[in-house]
C-alpha positions as CSV (number, residue, x, y, z in Angstrom):
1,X,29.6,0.8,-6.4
2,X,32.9,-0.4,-8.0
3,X,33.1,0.4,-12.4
4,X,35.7,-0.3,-14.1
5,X,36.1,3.0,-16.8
6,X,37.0,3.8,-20.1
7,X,37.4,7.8,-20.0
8,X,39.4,8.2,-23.4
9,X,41.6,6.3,-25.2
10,X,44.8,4.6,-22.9
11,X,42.4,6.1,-19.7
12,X,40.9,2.8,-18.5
13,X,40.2,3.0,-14.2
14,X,38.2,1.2,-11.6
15,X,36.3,3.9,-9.7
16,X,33.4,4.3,-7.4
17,X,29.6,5.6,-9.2
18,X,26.6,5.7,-8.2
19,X,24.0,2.4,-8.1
20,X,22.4,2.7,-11.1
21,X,18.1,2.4,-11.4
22,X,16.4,0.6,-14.1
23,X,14.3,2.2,-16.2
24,X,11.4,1.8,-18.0
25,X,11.6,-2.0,-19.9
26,X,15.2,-2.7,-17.9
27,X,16.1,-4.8,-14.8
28,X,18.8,-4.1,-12.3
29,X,21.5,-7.1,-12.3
30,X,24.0,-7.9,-9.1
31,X,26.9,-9.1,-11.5
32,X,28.0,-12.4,-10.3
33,X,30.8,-12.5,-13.5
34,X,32.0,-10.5,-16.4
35,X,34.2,-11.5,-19.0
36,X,37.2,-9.5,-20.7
37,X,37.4,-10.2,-24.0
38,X,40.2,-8.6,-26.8
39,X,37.7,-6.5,-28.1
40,X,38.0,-4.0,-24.6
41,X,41.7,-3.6,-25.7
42,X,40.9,-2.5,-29.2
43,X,38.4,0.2,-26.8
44,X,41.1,1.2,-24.6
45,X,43.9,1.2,-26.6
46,X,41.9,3.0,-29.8
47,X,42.7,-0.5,-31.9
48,X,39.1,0.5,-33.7
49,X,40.4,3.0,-36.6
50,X,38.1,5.5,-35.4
51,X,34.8,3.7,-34.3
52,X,33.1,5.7,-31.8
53,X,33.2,4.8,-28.4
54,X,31.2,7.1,-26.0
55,X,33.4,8.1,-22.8
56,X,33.1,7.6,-20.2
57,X,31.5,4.5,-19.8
58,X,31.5,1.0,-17.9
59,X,33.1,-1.7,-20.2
60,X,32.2,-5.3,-19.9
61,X,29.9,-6.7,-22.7
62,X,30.3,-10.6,-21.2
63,X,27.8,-10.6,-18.2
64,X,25.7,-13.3,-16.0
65,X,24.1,-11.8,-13.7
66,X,21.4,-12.1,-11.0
67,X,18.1,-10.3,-11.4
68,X,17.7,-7.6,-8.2
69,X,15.1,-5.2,-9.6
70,X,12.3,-4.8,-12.0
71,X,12.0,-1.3,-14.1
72,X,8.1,-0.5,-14.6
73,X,6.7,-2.4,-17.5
74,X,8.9,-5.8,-17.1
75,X,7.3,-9.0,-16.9
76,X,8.3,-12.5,-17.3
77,X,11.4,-11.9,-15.5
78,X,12.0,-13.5,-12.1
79,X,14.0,-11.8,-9.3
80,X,16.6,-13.7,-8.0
81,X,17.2,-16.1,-11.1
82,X,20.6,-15.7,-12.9
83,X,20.5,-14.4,-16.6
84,X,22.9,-14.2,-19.3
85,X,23.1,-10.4,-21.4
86,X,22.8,-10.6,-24.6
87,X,25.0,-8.0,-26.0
88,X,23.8,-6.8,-29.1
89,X,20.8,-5.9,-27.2
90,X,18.1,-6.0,-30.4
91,X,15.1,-3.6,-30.3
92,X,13.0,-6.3,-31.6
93,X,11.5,-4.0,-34.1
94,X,13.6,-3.4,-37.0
95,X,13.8,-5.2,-40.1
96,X,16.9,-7.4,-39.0
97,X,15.5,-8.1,-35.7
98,X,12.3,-8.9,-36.9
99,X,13.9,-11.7,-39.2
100,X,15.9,-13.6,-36.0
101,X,19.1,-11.5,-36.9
102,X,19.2,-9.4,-34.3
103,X,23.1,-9.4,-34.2
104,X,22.9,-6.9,-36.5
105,X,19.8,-4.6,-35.3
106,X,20.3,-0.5,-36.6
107,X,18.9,0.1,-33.4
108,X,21.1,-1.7,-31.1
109,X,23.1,0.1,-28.3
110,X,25.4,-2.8,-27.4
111,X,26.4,-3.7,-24.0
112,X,29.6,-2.3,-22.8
113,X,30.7,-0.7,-26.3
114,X,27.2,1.7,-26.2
115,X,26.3,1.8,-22.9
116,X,27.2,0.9,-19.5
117,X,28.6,-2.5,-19.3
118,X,29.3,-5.3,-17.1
119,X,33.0,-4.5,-15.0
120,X,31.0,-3.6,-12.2
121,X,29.1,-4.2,-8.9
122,X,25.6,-3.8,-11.0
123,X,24.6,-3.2,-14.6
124,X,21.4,-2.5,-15.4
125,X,19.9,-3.9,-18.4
126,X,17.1,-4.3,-21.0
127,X,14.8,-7.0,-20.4
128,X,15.1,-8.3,-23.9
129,X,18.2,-9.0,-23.7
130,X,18.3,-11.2,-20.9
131,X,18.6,-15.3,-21.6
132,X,18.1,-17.6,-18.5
133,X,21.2,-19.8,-17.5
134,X,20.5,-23.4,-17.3
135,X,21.6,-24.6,-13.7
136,X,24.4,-26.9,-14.8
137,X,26.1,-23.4,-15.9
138,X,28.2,-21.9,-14.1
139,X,28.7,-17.9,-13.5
140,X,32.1,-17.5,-14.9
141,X,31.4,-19.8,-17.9
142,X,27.9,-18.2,-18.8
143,X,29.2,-15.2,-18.9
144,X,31.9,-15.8,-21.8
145,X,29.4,-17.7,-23.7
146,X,28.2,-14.3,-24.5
147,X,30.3,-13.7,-26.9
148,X,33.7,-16.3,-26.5
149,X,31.3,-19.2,-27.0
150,X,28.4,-17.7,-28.8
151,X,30.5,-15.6,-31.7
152,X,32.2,-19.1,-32.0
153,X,29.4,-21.0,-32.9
154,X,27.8,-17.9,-34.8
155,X,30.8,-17.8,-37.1
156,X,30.9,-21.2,-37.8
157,X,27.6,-22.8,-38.0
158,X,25.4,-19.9,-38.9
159,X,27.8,-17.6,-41.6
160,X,30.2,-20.3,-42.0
161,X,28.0,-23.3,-42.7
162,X,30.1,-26.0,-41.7
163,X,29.4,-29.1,-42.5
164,X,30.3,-32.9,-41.1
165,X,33.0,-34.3,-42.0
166,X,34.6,-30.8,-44.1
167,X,38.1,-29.7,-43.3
168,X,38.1,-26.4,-41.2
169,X,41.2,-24.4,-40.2
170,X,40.6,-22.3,-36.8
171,X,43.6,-19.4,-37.3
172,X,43.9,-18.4,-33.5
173,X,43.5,-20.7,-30.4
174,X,42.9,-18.3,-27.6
175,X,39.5,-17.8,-26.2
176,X,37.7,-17.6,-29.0
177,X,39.6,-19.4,-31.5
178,X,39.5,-22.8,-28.7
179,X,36.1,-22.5,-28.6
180,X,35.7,-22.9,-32.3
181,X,38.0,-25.9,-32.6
182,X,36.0,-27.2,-29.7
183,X,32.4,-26.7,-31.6
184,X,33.8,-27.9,-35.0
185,X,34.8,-31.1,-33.5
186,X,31.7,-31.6,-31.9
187,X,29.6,-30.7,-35.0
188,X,31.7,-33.2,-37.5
189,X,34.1,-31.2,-38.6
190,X,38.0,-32.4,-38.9
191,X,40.0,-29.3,-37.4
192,X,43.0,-28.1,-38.4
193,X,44.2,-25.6,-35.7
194,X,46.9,-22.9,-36.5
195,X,49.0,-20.1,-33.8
196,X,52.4,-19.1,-32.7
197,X,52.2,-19.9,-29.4
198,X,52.8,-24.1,-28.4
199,X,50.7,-23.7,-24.9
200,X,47.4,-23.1,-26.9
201,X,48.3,-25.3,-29.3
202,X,48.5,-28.0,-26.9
203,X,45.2,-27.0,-25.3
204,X,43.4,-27.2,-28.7
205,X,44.8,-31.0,-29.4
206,X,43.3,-31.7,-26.3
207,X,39.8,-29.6,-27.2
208,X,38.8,-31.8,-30.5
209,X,42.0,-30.7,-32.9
210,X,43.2,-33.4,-35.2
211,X,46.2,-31.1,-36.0
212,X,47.4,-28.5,-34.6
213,X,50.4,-26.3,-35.8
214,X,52.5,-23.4,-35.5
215,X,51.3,-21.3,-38.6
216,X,55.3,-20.2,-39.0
217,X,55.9,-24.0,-40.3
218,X,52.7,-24.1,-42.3
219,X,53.2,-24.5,-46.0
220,X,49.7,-23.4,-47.5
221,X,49.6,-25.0,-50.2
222,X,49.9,-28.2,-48.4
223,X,47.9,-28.3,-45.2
224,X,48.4,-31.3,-43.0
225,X,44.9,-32.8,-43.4
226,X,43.8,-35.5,-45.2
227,X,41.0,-33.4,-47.4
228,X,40.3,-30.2,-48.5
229,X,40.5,-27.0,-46.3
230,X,36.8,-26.2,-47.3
231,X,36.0,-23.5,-44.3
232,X,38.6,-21.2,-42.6
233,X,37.9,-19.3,-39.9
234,X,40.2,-16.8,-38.7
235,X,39.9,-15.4,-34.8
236,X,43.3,-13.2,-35.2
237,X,42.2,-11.3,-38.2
238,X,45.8,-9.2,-38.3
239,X,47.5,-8.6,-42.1
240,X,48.9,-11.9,-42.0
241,X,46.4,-13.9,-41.1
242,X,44.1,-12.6,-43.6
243,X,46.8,-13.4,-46.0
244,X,46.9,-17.1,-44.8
245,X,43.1,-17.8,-44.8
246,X,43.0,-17.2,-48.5
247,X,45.9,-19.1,-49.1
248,X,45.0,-22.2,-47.3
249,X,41.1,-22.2,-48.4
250,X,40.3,-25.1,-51.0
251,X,39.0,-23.7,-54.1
252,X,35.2,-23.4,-53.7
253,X,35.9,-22.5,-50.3
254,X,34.7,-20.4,-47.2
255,X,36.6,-17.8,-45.4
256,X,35.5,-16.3,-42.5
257,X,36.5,-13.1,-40.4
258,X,36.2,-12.4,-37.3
259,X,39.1,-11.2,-35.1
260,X,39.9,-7.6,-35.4
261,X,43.6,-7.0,-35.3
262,X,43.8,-4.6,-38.0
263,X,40.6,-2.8,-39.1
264,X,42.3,-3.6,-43.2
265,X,44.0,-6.0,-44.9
266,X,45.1,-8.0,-48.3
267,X,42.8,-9.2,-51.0
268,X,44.0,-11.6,-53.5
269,X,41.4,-10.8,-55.7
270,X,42.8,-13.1,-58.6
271,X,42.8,-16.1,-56.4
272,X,39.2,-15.4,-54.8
273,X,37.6,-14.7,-58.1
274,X,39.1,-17.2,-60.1
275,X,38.7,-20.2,-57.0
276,X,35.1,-19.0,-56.2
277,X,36.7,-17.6,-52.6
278,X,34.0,-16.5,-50.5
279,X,35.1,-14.0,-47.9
280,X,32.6,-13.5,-45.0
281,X,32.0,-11.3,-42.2
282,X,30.9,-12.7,-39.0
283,X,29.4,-10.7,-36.3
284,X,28.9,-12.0,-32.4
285,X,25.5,-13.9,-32.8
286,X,21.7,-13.9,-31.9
287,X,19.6,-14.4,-28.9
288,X,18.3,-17.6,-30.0
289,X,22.0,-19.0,-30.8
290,X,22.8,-17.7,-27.4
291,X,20.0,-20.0,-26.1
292,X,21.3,-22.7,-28.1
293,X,25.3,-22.3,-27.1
294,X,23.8,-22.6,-23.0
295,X,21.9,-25.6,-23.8
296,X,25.1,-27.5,-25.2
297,X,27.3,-26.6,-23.2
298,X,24.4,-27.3,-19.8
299,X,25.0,-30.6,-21.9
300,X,28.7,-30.9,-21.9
301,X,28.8,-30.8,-25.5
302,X,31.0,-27.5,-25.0
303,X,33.5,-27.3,-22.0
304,X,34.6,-23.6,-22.3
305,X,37.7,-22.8,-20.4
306,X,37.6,-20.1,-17.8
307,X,39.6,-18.5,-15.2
308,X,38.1,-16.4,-12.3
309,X,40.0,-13.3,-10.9
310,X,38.3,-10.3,-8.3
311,X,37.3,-7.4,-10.8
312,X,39.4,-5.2,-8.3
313,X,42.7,-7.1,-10.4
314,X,40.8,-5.9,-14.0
315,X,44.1,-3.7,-14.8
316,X,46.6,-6.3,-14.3
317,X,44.4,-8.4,-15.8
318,X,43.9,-6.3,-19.0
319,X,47.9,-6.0,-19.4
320,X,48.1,-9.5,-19.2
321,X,45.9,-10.1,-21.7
322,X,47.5,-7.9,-23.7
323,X,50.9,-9.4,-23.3
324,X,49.3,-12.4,-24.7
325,X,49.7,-14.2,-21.1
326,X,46.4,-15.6,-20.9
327,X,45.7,-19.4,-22.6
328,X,41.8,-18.7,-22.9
329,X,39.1,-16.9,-21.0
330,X,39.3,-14.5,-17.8
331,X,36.0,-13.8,-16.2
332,X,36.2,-11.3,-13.5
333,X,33.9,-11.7,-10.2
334,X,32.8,-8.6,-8.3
């Protein structure tokens, strides 16, 4: 079958391996789509500041997929029905897992960053990570609301806390960040959305934004909403980003991170003590959110944007993404 490879760092190839077999607890899925996210260039262009990656190995941790085989021991899992992988992949037995935050289990080894991921013909994958797609959801779309859609909502309603009716700056309107505009909007929130580039902008007034600006001609200490900046939540998460999120945070306020353009950053400790500045991590999300993030958008509360390619384009496709060339999601289809 056809794998798309990381074999090192700047050694990223699609080449033919062997079918794999599910074992014990696992099913075998026929990928119907996979979805390439920004963090497989921080893999294959070692972006990570020195996080282990094992090599070589299938990347891909965005995957819907159709159930083809059972591994001994799997029940309650129908072949034939289409699935969504949870990433993370909890073990269900640890401490975190065990208290619904699974996100963050000690024993995870996550899809496509651990082990063999989706860029391929079939993945084969633990049971428990597998969440059933509503039939209103497509392939394409499921498959980014793995992580596009899910560390989205994750970020904002479950670590950010965001309330009706607050002011809420999205820094970054590509796939992630137009998602989060999107899901503020629909939960209350009046969304000011901030990047460089005037395509994305344009897509996020028409996802739910009430402004949205280049961050160039942002003055910080007056944002252009009409009440506090209570919650900021920044996709980019370069130097200068990080910078702007405490700027533009209300005293009182939240800030949280979760793009990964550089693995440091500035502090203004002054401001963040003195102005009660909370700074929060936020980390992909849990099965049950992932649950949740199908059902609303099976609902049309979320319309995440998606663009199909074959999987045999993944390299182009990667550069592209790179070169900043793509407005929000890629999902490629075996």
């Amino acid at each position: 079958m056809r794998a798309a490879r990381y074999f090192g760092p700047h050694d990223f190839r699609l080449v033919e391996i062997d079918r794999p077999a599910p074992e014990r607890g696992e099913v075998l899925l026929r990928v119907r789509a996979a979805g390439l996210c920004h963090s497989d260039l921080h893999i294959i262009f070692d972006e990570l500041g020195g996080y282990p990656v094992p090599a070589p190995l299938t990347l891909g941790h965005e995957i819907c997929g159709e159930v083809v085989e059972l591994g001994e021991g799997v029940s309650g899992i129908e072949i034939g029905h289409r699935y969504a992988v949870f990433g993370p992949v909890g073990c269900g037995n640890c401490a975190y897992c065990r208290a619904g935050r699974d996100n963050l289990c000690i024993n995870s080894r996550w899809m496509g960053i651990a082990r063999d991921g989706g860029y391929a013909d079939y993945v084969s994958v633990p049971a428990q990570a597998l969440v059933a797609v509503p039939q209103a959801v497509p392939d394409a779309v499921a498959a980014v609301a793995t992580d596009a859609v899910l560390t989205s909502y994750h970020a904002l309603l479950t670590v950010g806390h965001l309330q009706p009716g607050e002011g809420v700056a999205i820094l970054g309107v590509g796939g992630l960040g137009l998602n989060a505009v999107q899901i503020a909007s629909a939960f209350g929130a009046v969304v000011l959305a901030l990047d460089i580039d005037e395509r994305k902008l344009e897509l996020a007034r028409q996802h739910g934004a009430a402004v949205a600006l280049d961050s160039r001609q942002l003055d910080p200490q007056h944002p252009p909403l009409d009440r506090p900046i209570t919650l900021v939540a920044d996709f980019v998460g370069n130097d200068q980003t990080k910078l702007l999120a405490q700027q533009l945070v209300a005293r009182g306020g939240r800030v949280v991170l979760v793009g990964l353009g550089s693995v440091g950053g500035p502090l203004l400790g002054l401001r963040d003590v003195a102005d009660e500045i909370a700074i929060l991590g936020s980390f992909w999300g849990t099965r049950q959110e992932l649950a949740t993030v199908l059902d609303l958008i099976a609902r049309g509360i979320i319309r995440p944007r998606v663009e199909t390619h074959p999987l045999d384009e993944i390299l182009t496709w990667v550069e592209r993404l790179r070169a900043g060339e793509v407005e929000s999601r890629v999902a490629l289809v075996p």
